[in-house]
C-alpha positions as CSV (number, residue, x, y, z in Angstrom):
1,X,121.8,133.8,100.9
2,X,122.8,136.1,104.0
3,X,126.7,136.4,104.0
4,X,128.9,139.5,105.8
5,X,129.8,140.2,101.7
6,X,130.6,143.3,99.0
7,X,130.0,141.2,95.8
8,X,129.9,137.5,95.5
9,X,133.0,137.5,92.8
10,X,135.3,139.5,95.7
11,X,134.6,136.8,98.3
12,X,137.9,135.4,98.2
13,X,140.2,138.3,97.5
14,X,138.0,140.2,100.2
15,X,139.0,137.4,102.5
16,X,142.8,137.6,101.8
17,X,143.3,141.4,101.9
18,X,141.5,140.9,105.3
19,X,144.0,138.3,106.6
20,X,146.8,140.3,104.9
21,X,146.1,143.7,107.0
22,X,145.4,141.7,109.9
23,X,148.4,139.5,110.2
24,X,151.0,141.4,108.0
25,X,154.1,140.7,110.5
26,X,153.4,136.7,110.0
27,X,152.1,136.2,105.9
28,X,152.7,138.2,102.8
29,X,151.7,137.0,98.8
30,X,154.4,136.7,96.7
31,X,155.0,138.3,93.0
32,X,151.6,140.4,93.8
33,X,148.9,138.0,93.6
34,X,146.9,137.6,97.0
35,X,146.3,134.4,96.2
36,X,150.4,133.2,96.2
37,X,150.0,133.2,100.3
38,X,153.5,132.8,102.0
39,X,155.0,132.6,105.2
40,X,156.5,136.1,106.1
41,X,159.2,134.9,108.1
42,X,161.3,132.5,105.4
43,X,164.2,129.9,107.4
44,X,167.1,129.9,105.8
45,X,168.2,126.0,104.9
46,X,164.9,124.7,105.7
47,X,162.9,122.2,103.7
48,X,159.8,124.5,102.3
49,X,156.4,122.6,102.4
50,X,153.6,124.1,100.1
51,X,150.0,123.3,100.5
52,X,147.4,124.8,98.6
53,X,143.1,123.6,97.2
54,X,139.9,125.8,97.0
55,X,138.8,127.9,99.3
56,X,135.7,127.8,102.1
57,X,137.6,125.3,104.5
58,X,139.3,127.7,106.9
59,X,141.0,127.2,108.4
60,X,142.9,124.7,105.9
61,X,144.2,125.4,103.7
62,X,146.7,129.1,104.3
63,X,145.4,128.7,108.1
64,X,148.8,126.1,108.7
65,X,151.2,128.6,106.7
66,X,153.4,129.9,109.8
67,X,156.5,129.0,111.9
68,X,156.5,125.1,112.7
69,X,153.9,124.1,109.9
70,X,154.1,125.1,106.1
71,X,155.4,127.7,104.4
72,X,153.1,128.6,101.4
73,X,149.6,128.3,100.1
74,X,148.3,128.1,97.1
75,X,144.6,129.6,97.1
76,X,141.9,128.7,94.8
77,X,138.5,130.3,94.4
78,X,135.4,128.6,96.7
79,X,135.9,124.8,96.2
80,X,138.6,125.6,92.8
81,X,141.8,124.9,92.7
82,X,144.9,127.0,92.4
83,X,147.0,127.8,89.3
84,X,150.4,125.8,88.5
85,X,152.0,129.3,87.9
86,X,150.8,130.3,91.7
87,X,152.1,127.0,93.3
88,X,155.4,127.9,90.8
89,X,155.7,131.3,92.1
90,X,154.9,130.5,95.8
91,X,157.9,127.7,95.5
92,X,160.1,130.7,94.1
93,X,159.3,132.8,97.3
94,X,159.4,130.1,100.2
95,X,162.2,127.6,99.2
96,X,165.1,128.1,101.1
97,X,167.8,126.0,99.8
98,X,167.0,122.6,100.7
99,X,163.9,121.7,98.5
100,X,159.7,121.8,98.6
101,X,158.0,119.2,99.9
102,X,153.7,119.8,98.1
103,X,151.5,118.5,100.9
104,X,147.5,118.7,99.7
105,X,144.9,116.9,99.6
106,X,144.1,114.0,96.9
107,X,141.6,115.9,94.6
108,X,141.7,115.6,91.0
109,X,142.1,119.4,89.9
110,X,145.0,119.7,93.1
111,X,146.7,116.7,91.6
112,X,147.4,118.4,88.3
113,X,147.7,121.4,89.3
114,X,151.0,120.8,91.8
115,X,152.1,118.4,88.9
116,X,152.4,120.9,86.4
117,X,154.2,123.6,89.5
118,X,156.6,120.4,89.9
119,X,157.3,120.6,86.0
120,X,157.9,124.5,85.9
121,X,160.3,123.8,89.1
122,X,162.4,121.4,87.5
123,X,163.1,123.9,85.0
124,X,164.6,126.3,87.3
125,X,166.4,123.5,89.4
126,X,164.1,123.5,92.4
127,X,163.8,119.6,94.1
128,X,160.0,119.1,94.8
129,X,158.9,116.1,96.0
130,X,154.8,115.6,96.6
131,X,152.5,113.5,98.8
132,X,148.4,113.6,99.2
133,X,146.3,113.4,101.9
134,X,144.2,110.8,102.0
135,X,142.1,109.7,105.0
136,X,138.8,109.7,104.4
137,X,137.6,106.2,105.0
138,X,134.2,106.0,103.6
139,X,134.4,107.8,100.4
140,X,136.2,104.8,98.7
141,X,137.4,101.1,100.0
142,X,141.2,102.0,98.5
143,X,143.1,104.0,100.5
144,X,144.8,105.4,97.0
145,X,141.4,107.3,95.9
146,X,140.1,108.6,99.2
147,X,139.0,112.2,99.7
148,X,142.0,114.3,101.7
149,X,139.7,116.1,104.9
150,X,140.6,116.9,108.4
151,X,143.3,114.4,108.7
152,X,145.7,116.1,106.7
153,X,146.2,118.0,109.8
154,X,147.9,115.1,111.4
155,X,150.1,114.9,108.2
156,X,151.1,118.9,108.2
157,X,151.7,118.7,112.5
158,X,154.6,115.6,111.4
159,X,155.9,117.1,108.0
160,X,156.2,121.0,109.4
161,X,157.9,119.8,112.8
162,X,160.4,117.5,111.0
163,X,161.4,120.7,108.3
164,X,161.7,122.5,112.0
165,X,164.5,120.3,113.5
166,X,166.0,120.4,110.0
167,X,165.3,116.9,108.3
168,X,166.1,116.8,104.6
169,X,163.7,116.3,102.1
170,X,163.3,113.0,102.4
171,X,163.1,113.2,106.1
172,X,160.5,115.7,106.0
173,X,158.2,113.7,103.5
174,X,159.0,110.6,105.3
175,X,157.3,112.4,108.8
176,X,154.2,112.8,106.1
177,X,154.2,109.8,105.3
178,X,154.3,108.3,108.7
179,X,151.2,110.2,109.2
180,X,149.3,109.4,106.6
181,X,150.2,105.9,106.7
182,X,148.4,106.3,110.6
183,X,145.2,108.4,110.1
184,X,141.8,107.9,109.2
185,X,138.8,110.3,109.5
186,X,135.0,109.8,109.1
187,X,132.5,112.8,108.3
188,X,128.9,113.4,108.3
189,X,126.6,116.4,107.6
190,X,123.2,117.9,109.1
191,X,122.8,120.6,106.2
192,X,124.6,121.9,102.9
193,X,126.3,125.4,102.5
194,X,126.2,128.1,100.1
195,X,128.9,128.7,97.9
196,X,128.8,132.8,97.1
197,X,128.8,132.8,93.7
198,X,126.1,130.1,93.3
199,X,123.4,131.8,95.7
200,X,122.2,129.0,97.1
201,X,123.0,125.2,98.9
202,X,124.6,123.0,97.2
203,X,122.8,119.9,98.4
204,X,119.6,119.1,100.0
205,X,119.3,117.2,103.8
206,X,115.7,117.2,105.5
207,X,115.1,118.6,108.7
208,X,115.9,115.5,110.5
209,X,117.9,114.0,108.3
210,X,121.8,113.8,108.5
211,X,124.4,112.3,105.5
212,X,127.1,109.9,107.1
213,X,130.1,110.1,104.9
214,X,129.5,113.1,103.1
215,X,132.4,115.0,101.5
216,X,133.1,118.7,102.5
217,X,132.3,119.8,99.0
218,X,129.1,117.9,99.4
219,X,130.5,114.9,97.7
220,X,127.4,112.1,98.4
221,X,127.9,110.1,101.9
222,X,127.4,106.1,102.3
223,X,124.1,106.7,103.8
224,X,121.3,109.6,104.7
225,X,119.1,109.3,107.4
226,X,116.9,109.8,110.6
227,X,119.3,112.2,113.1
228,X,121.6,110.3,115.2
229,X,122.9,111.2,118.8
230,X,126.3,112.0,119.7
231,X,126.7,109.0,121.1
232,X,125.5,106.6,117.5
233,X,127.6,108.9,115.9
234,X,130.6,108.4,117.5
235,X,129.8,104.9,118.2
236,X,129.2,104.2,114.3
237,X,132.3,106.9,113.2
238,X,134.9,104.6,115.7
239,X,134.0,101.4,114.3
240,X,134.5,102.6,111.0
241,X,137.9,104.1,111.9
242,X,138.9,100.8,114.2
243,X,137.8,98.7,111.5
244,X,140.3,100.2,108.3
245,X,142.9,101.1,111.4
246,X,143.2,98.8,113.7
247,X,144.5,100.0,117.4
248,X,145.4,97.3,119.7
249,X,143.9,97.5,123.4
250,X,147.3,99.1,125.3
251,X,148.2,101.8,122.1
252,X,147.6,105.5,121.8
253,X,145.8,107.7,119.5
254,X,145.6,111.3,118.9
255,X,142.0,112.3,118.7
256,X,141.0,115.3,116.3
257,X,137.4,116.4,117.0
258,X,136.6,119.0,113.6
259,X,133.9,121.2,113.0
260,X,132.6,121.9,109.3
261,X,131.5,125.3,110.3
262,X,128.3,125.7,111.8
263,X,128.5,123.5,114.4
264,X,129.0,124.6,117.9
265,X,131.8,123.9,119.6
266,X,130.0,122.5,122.6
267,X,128.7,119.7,120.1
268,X,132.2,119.2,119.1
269,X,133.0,118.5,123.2
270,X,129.8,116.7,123.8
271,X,131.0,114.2,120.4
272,X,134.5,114.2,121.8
273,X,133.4,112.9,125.1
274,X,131.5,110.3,123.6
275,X,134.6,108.9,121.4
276,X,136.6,109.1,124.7
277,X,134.6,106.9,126.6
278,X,134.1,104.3,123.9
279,X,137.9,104.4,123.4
280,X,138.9,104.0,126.8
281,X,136.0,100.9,127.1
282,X,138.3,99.3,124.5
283,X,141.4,100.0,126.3
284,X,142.9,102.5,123.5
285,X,145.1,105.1,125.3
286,X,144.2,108.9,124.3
287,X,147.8,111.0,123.7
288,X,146.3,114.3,123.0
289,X,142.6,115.5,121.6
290,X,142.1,118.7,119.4
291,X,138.9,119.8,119.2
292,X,137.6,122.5,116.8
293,X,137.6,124.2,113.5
294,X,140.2,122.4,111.3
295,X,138.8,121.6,108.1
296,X,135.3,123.7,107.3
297,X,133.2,123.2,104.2
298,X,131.8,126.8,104.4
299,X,129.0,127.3,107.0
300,X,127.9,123.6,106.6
301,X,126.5,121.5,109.8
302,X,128.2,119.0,110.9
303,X,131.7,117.4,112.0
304,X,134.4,114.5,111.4
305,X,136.3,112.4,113.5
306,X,140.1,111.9,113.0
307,X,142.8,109.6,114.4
308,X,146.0,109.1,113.9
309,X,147.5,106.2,115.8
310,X,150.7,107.4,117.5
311,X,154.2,106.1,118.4
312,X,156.8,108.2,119.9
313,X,158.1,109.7,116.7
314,X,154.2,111.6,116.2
315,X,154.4,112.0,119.6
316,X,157.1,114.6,119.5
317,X,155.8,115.9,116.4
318,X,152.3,116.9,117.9
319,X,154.1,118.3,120.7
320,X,156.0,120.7,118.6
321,X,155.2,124.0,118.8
322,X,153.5,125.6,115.9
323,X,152.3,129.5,115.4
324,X,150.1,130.8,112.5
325,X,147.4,133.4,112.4
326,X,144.8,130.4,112.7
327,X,146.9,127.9,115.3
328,X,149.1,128.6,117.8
329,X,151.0,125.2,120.0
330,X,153.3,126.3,122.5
């Protein structure tokens, strides 16, 4: 294992005091733990959203805390989730009179976790209403029990510009839900990562081989094989999307091209190209592509494919402006 470390059991901490000496005017942790990561610059009146899962995917999860996204954080250890007590004390510090909205992906350990913060909430008279990211079309046929990946993005853009014009709390999970309901992502992998404190990958690939479906924790994929080109890839990612989402020939999609860490960003453009032209073959109108680092799984190889089919309601939400340490929209 080569990693830019002091001690694998600092890794995390490390990492926050770095962000928190770096970016002090735009994030701050609440009640003393680094790991309670909040938005520096509280609205007044504004629906809070809270996000929050393991760390190792930079920059999701605290990379969206900032003006025109989300508002809190919760950060777990490498792959862990947080506590209840830091969602609870991360709701205490953000929420600005007009309820939280928890936005995370649909893990197990997440799932309790911002359950039991909604219970210690309730208590104190804080409204909190929840929805889960689910978009990850091959890691289960129902929608209900899919993995939460990259697409979430799509769901943070909506819910984080609606809280910005000042939709209630129902408005604001609404925008999420409007998201959700229209995005789909598909992943694959060319080689594992190394969590710190384990010392070594947590999976096994061959040298040619690549894992189509593969989780960013290293959940298994629906196949391993021979490398593809871009251009399989893509073609084999789109019909996978097309076929759970269907896009008519006329309608727009956003396009989110996402790197899992260790893959080049001229990959990512080559790959984005690809989906481009097979889109536009089937007559499916491009609104705006993002390509990059959204969603990592540590240094692991490889990307995913999100899109989120639009109307003119995402439209103005991917067009609002958004500014964090990580992402910056004008």
């Amino acid at each position: 294992m080569k990693k830019i470390i002091n001690a694998p059991e600092t890794y995390v901490d490390d990492m926050l005091k770095g962000i928190y000496a770096a970016h002090g005017d735009q994030v701050k942790c609440a009640e003393g733990d680094l790991r309670c990561y909040c938005t520096a610059n509280k609205k007044p009146g504004k629906v809070a959203i809270i996000t929050g899962g393991g760390s190792g995917h930079l920059p999701l999860f605290l990379g969206y805390v900032g003006d025109g996204l989300i508002d809190g954080c919760g950060v777990g250890g490498v792959f862990q989730s947080p506590s209840p007590e830091q969602i609870y004390n991360i709701s205490r510090e953000v929420e600005a009179g007009a309820g939280v909205l928890y936005l995370y992906g649909n893990y197990t350990g997440d799932i309790m976790t911002f359950d039991m913060a909604t219970d210690l909430c309730d208590m104190d008279d804080i409204v909190c209403k929840s929805i889960v990211g689910a978009d990850d079309v091959n890691s289960h046929a129902n929608p209900d029990t899919r993995r939460g990946v990259a697409g979430i993005y799509f769901m943070f853009k909506a819910a984080g510009a609606k809280a910005d014009e000042g939709g209630d709390l129902d408005a604001v999970l609404a925008a999420a839900q409007l998201a959700k309901d229209n995005t789909r992502t598909v992943g694959f992998a060319l080689t594992p990562c190394i969590i710190p404190e384990v010392g070594h990958a947590n999976f096994e690939l061959g040298e040619n081989e690549m894992a189509m479906g593969m989780g960013i924790h290293g959940e298994p994929g629906v196949w391993n094989g021979p490398l593809k080109t871009a251009h399989e890839i893509a073609e084999e990612s789109l019909n996978t999307l097309l076929g759970d989402l269907p896009v008519a020939e006329g309608e727009e999609v956003s396009l989110l091209i996402n790197g899992l860490g260790a893959t080049s960003v001229e990959e990512l453009y080559i790959l984005s190209n690809d989906v481009t032209e097979l889109l536009k073959a089937k007559g499916i109108g491009i609104y705006k592509t993002v390509v990059g680092e959204y969603a990592t799984s540590m240094e692991m190889a490889g990307a995913s494919i999100s899109i989120c089919k639009m109307n003119e309601e995402l439209k103005r939400y991917m067009d609002h402006p958004v500014n964090t340490p990580f992402l910056c929209q004008k």
